[in-house]
N, C-alpha and C positions, 0 to 999 in steps of 0.2 A: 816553419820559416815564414815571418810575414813578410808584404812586402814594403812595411814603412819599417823594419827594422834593419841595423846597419849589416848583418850576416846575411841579409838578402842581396846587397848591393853589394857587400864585397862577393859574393857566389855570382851576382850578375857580370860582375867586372872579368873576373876570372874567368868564366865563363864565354864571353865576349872575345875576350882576347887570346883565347885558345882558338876559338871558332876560327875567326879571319883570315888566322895562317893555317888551317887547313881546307884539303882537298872535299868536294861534296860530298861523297859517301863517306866519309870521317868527318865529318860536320854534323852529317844525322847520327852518326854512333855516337858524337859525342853528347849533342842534347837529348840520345832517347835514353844515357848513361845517367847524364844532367840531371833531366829527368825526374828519372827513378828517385835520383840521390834528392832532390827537391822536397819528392813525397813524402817517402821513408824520412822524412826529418822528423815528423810529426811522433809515426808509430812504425819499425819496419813492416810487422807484420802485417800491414795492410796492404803490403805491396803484390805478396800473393792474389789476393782478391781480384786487384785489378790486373797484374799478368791474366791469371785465368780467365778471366771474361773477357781480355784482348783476345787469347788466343781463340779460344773457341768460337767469337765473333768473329773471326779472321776465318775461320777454317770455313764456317756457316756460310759467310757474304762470297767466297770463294764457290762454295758447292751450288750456293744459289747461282749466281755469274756464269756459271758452267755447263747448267740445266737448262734441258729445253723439254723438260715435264713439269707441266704447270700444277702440277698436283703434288707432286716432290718439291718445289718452290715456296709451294704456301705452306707447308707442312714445316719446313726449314724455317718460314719465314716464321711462323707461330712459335715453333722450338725457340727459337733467339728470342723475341719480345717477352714468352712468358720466364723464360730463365732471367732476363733481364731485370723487368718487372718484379719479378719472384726474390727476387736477391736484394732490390731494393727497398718491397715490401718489409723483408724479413727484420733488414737490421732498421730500416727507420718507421715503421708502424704496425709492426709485430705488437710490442708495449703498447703503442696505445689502444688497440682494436682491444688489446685484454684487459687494459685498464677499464673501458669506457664500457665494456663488456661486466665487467665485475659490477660499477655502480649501478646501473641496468638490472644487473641478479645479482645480489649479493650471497644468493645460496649455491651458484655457481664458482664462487671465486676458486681458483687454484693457486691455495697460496704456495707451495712451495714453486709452480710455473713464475709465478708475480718474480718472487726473488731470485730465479733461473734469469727473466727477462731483464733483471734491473744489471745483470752480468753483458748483455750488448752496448757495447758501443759503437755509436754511426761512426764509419768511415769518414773522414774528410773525401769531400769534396763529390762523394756517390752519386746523388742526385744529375751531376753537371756531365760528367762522363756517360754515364748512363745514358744520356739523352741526348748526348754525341754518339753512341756506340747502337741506338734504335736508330736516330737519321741516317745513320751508313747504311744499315741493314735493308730500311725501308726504301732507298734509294737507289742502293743494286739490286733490290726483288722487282724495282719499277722501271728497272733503267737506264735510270736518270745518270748514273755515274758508272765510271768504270770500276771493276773492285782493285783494292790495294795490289801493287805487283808483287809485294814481300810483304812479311809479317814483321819484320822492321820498321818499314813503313806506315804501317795499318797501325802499330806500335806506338810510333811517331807522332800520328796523326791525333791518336786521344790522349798521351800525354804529353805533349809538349808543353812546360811549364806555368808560361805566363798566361796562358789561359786554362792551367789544370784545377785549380779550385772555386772559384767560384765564376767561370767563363772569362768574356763572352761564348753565349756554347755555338761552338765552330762547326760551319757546315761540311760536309764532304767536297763538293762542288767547288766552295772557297779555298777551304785548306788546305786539301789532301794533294790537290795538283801544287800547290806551294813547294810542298812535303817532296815531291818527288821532281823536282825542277832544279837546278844549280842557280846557285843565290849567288848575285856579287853585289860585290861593299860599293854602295852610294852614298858618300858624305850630307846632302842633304836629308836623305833619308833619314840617316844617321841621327842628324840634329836634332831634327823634327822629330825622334822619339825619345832624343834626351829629356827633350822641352814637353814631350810629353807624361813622363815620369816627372817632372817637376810642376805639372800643374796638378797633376794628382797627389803628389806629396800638399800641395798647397790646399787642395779642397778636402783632404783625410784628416791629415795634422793639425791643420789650422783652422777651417770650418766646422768640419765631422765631430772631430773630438771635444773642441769647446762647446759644440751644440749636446755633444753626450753630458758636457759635465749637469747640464742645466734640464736636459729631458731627464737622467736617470736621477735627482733630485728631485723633478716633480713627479716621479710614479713611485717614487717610495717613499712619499707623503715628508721627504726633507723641507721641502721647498714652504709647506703650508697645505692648508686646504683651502676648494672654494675657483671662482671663475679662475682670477688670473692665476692661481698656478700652474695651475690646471691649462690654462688657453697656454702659456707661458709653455709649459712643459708639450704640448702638439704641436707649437710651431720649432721649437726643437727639437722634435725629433725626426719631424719631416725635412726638415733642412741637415738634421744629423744622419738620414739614412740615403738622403741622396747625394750630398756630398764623401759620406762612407762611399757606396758601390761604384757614383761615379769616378770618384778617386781611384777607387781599386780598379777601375774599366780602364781611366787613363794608363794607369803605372803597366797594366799587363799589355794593353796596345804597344806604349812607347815598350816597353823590354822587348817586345816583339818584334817589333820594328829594329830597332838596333841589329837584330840578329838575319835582319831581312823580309822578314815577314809581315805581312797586312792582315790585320782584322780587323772584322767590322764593326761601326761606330756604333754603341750600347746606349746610350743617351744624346738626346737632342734636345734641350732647356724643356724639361716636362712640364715645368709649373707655369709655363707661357700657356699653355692647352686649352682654348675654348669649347670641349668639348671630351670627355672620356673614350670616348674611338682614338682621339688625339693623344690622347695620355698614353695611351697604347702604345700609339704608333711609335713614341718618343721614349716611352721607361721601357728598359729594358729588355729593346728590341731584340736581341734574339734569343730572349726565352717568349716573347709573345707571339712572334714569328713561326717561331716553334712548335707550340700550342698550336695557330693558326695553320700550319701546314701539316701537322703530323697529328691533330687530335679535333679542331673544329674541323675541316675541310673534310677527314675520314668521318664524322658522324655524319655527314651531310651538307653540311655549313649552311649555306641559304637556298639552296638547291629546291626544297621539298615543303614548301609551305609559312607562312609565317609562323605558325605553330612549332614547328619543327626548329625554324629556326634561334626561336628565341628560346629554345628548349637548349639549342648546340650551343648557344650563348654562354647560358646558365652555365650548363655541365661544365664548358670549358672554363670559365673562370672558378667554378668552384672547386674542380680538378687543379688548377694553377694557383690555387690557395692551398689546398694538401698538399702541392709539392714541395711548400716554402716551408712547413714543417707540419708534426704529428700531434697538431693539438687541437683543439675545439677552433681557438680564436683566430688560427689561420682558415678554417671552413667557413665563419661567418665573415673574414674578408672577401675571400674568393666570392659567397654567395651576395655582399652588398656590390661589387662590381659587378656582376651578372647580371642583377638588378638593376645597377644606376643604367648598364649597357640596354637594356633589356626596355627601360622607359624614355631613355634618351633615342632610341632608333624609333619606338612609334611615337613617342610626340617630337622628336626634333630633328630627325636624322634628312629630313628630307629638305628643309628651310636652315638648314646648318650655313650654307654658303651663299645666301642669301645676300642682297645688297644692306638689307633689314639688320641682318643679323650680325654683319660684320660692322656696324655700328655700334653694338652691345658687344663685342668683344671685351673689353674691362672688366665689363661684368658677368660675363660669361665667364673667362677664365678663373675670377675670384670664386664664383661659385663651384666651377670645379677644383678647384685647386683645396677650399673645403669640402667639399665631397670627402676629395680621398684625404683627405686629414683625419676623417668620422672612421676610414678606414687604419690609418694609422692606429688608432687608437686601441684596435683589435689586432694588428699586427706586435705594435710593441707589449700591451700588458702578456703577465705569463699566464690567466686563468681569465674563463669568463666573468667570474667572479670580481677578477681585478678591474677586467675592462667597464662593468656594467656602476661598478664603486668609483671607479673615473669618472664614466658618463655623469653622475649623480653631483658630481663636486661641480660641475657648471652650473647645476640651480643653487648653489648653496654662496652665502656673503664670504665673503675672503680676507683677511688683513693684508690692504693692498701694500703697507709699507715693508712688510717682510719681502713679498716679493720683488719689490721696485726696481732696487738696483740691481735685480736681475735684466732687466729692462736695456739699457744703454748696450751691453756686452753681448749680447742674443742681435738687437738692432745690426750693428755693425758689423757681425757674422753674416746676415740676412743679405745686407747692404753688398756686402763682398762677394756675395757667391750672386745675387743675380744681377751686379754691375758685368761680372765676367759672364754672364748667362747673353745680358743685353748686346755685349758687345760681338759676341760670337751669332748667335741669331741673328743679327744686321750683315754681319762680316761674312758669314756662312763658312769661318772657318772651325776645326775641331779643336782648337787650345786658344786661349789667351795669348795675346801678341804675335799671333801666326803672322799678320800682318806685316808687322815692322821688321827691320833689319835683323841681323844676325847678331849685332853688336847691342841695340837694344834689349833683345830678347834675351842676351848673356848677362846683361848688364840684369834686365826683370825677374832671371833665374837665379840669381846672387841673393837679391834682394829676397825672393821666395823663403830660398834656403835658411837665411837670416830669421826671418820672421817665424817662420816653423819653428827652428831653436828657440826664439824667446816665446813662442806664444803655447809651448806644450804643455800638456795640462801635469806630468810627469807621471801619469796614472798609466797600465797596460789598456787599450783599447782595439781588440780583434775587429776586424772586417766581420760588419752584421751578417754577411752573406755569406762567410765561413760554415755557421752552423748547416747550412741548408746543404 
């Protein structure tokens, strides 16, 4: 069930409107019902998976919660992270450890193992739960939070819809008291996450996917070879994967919010970023968050030496590159971020906020903003092989008229998403036209909705962030 398709919105509407007229504890039966049913659209049987590793994480964060033997605790707490782990390994880089393994020794291979593995399918959406369902875990072995009162709840808490597939991944701290609090219907709320489901329709529909039609032309060599397809087809794709997630960040915020719920805000205009710390701080805040609390901070973080630290650097982006998928080209993202992080803190981390430096902000952000485009490049292609055959078409002469009038249609894409970028970084609001009236804003969401109908490309376009 996606969320720019019409069986989402009518399951949204329906769902909505059953909500409001009931009581709060049938309110959560009905979305942890919702749910399910949301999931299970895909494949049922994947529904077990995630029951099971609710409950047992429930049963675990309980017995931890409970325990004043700190040796029983850690034991508990290791049992949860490596079943966790273990389970996610299995279905999304089983294959490739054997894959990668086979080319390495090929008097090793097992093939009849090879065609056992090519029989796994990742679960939708494993990676994002999972790393909600270690945050609970690690949070009541620390403390920090109270455990689930019910297994309802706990239930609740990691699948609640709009943020079950691909996040934002919800903290305990933020959510779970949500989860366990009686919600009442506030109209402005309300609005405010209609309008936010329509600027995400506007940045998916109308950005993302025109920007797909023009990046997936230029890495399968439609487009031409040579610079500008090639440049042509990177800023497409960069502009197509952040209006994808963002889009999808908005639609799950506002559905959330409709229903009374708050999450927190997944992007802040990244490509403003004079700085890769910044980028951070901005894409995809809380899976970096995330990272930053539950995987650099436990290596050490900056605690223990610069050595050390730029070591927890490394690892952590490179670990945050295997998580976004099981192939070579997301390892060497992860590792040129570790890197660019890695060389931007000894040469510039400390003159970053300089009077100097905020001068060069243009040109600072430009250059970051290429940075991670060099990373794009390994995140989209699907082999090294592809990405390094990209790389190569920038020294190479191009027919610039094939690509041209590629040119005008990509601009105005560009144009639209960081006019709304500008205008909310000034405004410091989270949607387009937060500002203006009610009547306006109605009047901006008409007009949205409009222009998505005439501007779709008519082709199926899944949310990039689905696979992970």
């Amino acid at each position: 069930m996606l969320f720019d398709s019409p069986v989402y919105f009518l399951f949204l509407i329906l769902v909505t409107a059953i909500y409001w007229k009931l009581g709060f504890r049938a309110q959560n039966r009905l979305l942890l019902a919702g749910s399910y049913f949301f999931y299970g659209w895909w494949d049922w049987r994947f529904l077990f998976l995630m029951a099971g590793s609710t409950v047992i994480d429930y049963l675990i964060g309980s017995a931890i919660a409970s325990s004043q033997d700190q040796r029983k605790r850690r034991t508990l707490l290791t049992a949860s992270l490596v079943l966790n782990f273990g389970v996610l390994a299995y279905f999304k880089y089983l294959g490739f450890f054997i894959h990668s393994s086979e080319r390495l020794f090929p008097s090793l291979a097992a093939h009849s193992l090879k065609h056992t593995l090519l029989m796994i399918v990742l679960p939708p959406a494993i990676s994002f739960y999972t790393f909600q369902e270690v945050a609970y875990i690690v949070d009541v072995y620390q403390r920090k939070v109270e455990p689930a009162h019910s297994l309802e709840e706990y239930a609740l808490f990691i699948s609640l819809f709009p943020h079950l597939i691909a996040g934002p991944i919800q903290r305990p701290s933020h959510l779970l008291g949500q989860v366990q609090q009686p919600r009442t219907f506030d109209s402005t709320k309300f609005f405010h996450g209609c309008m936010l489901i329509v600027s995400g329709i506007l940045r998916k529909c109308v950005i993302a996917d025109n920007c797909a039609t023009i990046a997936n032309a230029a890495f399968t060599g439609k487009l031409g070879h040579g610079w500008l397809p090639h440049l042509l087809g990177i800023y497409a794709f960069a502009f197509q994967i952040y209006g994808d997630f963002a889009g999808y960040s908005d639609i799950a915020r506002g559905s959330a919010q409709v229903l009374g719920f708050h999450f927190m805000v997944n992007f802040r205009q990244p490509y403003f970023s004079t700085s890769l710390q910044e980028f951070w701080r901005r894409w995809h805040i809380s899976l970096s968050t995330w990272l930053r609390d539950y995987l650099y901070i436990p290596l050490g973080g900056s605690r223990h030496g610069e050595f050390n630290t730029y070591r927890n650097l490394f690892l952590t982006m490179l670990l945050g590159g295997l998580w976004h998928g099981a192939n070579w080209t997301f390892v060497i993202w992860g590792m040129l971020h570790g890197i660019g992080l890695g060389v931007e803190r000894l040469f510039g981390g400390a003159t970053a906020d300089s009077a100097a430096a905020r001068r060069f902000q243009p040109v600072r952000a430009l250059l970051v903003f290429h940075f991670v485009c060099l990373g794009w490049i390994f995140f989209r292609a699907t082999s090294l092989h592809d990405a390094m055959h990209y790389l190569r078409g920038f020294t190479q002469s191009s027919d610039v008229y094939q690509a041209a009038h590629f040119i005008p249609p990509l601009f105005a894409f560009v144009v639209l998403c960081l006019a709304m970028d500008i205008f909310m970084e000034r405004s410091g609001t989270e949607y387009f036209l937060q500002r203006f009236s009610p009547t306006i804003q109605t009047a901006g969401a008409a007009a949205v909705l409009l222009l998505a109908a005439f501007a779709a490309t008519g082709q199926a376009s899944p949310f990039l962030y689905f696979q992970f």
